[in-house]
Backbone bond lengths (Angstrom), bond angles and torsions (degrees), N, CA, C in turn:
res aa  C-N    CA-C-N  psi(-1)  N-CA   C-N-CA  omega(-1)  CA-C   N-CA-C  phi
1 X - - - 1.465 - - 1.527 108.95 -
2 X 1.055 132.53 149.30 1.386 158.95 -175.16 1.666 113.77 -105.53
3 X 1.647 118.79 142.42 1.072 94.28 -157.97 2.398 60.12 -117.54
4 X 1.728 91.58 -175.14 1.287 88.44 -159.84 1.936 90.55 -166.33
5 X 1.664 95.48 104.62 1.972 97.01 160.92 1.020 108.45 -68.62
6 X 1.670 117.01 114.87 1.290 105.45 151.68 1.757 119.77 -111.78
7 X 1.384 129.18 104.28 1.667 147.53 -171.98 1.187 91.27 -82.88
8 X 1.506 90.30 134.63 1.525 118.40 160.16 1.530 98.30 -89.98
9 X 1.753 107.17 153.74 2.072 109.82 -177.61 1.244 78.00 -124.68
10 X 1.403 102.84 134.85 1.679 115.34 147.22 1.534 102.47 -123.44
11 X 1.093 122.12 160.07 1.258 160.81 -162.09 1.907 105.88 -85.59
12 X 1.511 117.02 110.01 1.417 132.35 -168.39 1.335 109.14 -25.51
13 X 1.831 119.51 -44.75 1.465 121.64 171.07 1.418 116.98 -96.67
14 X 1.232 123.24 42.65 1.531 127.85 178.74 1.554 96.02 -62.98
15 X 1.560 112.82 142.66 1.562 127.04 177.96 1.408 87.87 -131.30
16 X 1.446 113.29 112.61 1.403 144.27 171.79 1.795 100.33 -47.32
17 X 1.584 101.39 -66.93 1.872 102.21 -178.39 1.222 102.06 -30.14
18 X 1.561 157.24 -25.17 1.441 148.10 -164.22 1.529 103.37 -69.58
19 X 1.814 106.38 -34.96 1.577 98.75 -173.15 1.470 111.06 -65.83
20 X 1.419 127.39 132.72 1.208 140.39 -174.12 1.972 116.73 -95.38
21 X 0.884 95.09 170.26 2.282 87.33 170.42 1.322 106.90 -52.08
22 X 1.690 111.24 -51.13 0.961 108.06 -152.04 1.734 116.40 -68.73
23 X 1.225 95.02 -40.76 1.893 110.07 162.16 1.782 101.64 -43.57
24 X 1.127 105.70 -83.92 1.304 112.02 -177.01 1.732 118.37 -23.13
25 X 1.411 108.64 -44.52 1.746 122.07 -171.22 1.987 81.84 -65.90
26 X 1.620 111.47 -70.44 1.336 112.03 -148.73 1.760 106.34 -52.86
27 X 0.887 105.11 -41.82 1.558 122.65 173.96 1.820 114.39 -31.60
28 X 1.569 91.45 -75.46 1.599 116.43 153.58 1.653 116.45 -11.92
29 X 1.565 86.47 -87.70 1.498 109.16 -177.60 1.599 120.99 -56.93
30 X 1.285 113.98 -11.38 1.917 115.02 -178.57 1.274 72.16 -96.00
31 X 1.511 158.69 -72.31 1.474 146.19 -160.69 1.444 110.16 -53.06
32 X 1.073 138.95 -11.01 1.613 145.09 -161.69 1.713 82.16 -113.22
33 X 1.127 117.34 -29.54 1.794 109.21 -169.87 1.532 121.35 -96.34
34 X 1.579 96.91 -23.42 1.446 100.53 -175.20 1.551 96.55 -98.13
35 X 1.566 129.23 -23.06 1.520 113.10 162.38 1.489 124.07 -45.93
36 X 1.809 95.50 -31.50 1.506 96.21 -155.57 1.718 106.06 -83.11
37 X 1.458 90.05 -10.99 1.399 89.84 -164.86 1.614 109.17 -87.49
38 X 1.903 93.29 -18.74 1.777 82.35 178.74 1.464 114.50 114.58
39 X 1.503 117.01 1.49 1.331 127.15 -150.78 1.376 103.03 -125.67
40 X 1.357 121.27 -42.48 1.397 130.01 165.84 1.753 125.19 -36.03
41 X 1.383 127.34 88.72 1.442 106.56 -172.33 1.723 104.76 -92.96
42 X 1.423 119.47 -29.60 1.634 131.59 -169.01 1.746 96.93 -166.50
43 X 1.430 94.10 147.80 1.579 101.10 169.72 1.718 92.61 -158.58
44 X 1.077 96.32 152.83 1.483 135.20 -161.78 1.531 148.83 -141.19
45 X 1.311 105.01 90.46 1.777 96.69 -177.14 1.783 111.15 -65.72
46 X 1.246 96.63 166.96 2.158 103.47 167.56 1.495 106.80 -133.36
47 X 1.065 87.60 125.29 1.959 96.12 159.92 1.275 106.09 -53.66
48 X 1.342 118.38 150.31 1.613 156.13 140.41 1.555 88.35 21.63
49 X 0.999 142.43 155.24 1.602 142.71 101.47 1.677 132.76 -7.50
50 X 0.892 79.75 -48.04 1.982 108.91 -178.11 1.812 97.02 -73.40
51 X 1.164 129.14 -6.68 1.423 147.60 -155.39 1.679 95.98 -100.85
52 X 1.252 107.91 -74.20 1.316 128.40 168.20 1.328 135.02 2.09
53 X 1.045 160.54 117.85 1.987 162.82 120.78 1.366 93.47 -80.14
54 X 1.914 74.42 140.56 1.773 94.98 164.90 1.495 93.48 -125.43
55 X 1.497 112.07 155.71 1.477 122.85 163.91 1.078 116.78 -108.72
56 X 1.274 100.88 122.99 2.129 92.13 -173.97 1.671 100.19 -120.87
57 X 1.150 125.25 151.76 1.638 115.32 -171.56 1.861 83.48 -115.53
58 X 1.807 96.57 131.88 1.762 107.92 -177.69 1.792 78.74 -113.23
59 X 0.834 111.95 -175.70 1.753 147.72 158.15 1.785 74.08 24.26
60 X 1.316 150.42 95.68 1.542 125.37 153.59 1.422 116.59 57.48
61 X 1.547 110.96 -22.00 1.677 90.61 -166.40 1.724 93.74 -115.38
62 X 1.679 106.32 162.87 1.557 110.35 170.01 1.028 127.45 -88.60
63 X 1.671 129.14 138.23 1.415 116.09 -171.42 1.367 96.69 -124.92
64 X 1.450 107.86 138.28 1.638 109.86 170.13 1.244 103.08 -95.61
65 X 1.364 120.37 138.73 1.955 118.00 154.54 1.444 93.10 -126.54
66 X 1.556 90.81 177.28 1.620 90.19 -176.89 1.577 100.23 -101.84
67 X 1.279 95.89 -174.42 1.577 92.04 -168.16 1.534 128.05 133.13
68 X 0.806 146.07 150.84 1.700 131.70 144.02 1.617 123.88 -60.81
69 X 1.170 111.33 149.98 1.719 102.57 -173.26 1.222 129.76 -48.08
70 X 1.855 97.63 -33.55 1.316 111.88 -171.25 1.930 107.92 -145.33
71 X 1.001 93.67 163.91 1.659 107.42 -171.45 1.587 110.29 -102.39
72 X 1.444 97.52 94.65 1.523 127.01 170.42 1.343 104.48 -108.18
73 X 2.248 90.44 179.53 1.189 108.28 -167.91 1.871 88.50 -130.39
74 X 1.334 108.65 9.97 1.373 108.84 163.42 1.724 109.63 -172.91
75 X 1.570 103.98 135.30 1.125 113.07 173.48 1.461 134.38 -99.28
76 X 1.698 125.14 164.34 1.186 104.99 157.24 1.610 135.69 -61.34
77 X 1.382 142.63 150.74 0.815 119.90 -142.83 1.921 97.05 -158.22
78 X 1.491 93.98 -14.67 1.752 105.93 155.89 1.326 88.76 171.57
79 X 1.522 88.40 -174.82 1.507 121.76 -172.89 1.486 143.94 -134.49
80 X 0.978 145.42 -178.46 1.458 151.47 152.32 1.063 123.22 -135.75
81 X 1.425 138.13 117.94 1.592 119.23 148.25 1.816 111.92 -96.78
82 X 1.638 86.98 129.65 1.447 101.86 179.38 1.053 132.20 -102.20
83 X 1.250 155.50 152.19 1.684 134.19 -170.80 1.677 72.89 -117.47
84 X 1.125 116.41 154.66 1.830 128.53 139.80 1.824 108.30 -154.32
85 X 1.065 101.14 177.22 1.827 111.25 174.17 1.373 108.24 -88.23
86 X 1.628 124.73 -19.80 1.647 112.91 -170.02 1.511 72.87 -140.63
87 X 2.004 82.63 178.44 1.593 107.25 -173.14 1.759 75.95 -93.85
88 X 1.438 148.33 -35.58 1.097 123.97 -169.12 1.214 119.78 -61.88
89 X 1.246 117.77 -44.53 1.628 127.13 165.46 1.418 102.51 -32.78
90 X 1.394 127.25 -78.84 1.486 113.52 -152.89 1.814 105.25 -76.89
91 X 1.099 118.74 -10.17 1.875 115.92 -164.35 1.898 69.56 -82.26
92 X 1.233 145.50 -71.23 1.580 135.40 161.92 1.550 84.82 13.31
93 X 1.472 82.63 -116.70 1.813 87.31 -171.67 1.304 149.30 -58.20
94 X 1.621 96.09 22.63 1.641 106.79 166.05 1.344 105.47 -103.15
95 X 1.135 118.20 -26.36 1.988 129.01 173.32 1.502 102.39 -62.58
96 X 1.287 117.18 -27.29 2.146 116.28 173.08 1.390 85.53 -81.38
97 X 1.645 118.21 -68.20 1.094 84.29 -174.40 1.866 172.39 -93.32
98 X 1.210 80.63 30.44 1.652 126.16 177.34 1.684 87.43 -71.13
99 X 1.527 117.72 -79.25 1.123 128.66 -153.60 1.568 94.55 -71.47
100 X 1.236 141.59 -21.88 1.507 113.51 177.32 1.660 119.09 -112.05
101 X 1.193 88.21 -0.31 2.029 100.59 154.08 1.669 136.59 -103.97
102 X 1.516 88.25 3.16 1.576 121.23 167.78 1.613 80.08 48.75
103 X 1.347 147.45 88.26 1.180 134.44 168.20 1.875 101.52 -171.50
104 X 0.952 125.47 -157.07 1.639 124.16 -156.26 1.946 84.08 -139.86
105 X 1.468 94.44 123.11 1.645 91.45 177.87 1.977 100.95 -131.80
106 X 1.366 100.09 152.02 1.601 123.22 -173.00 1.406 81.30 -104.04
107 X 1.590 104.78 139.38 1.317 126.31 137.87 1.308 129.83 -126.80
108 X 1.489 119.10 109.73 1.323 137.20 -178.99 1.600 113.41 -101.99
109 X 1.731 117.84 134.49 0.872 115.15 161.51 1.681 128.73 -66.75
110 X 1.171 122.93 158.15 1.461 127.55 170.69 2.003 87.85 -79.73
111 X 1.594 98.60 161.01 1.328 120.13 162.47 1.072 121.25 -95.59
């Protein structure tokens, strides 16, 4: 089995108040489905962008600023780790969850 990030992207000015019950229920319920199914290893919301430190090492030493690492026009914004046996299996449950986070999601395997 393969384990597999799959990120939800929202957009640098995403306003959270947009999520509604009904988002919230569907959201819920793909987590109630992918436990059941066995596939669920961790899932995860993220604060803001504006939330963010990056560590960058200059001269040997580490510097924190605040910030996001990098300068986008959309961030991650949560997550999943999924175990499945195929990449079809989990893009499955990145197509729910596309459709119940109304948002654009990456799925990358782990190495």
């Amino acid at each position: 089995m393969t384990q597999y990030l799959v990120a939800i992207h929202r957009p640098d000015d995403y306003d959270a108040s947009v999520e509604d019950d009904a988002m919230r229920r569907e959201i819920r319920a793909l987590n109630v489905e992918m436990v059941a199914a066995g596939v669920r290893k961790f899932v995860g919301g993220l604060a803001p962008p504006r939330e963010a430190r990056a560590v960058r090492v200059k001269d040997g030493n580490a510097l924190v600023t605040d910030g996001p690492y990098i300068e986008t026009k959309e961030h991650m914004g949560g997550l999943w780790v999924l175990e499945t046996d195929t990449l079809d299996e989990v893009l499955e449950w990145a197509r729910k969850a596309a459709i119940a986070c109304r948002a654009p999601v990456e799925v990358r395997p782990f190495l």
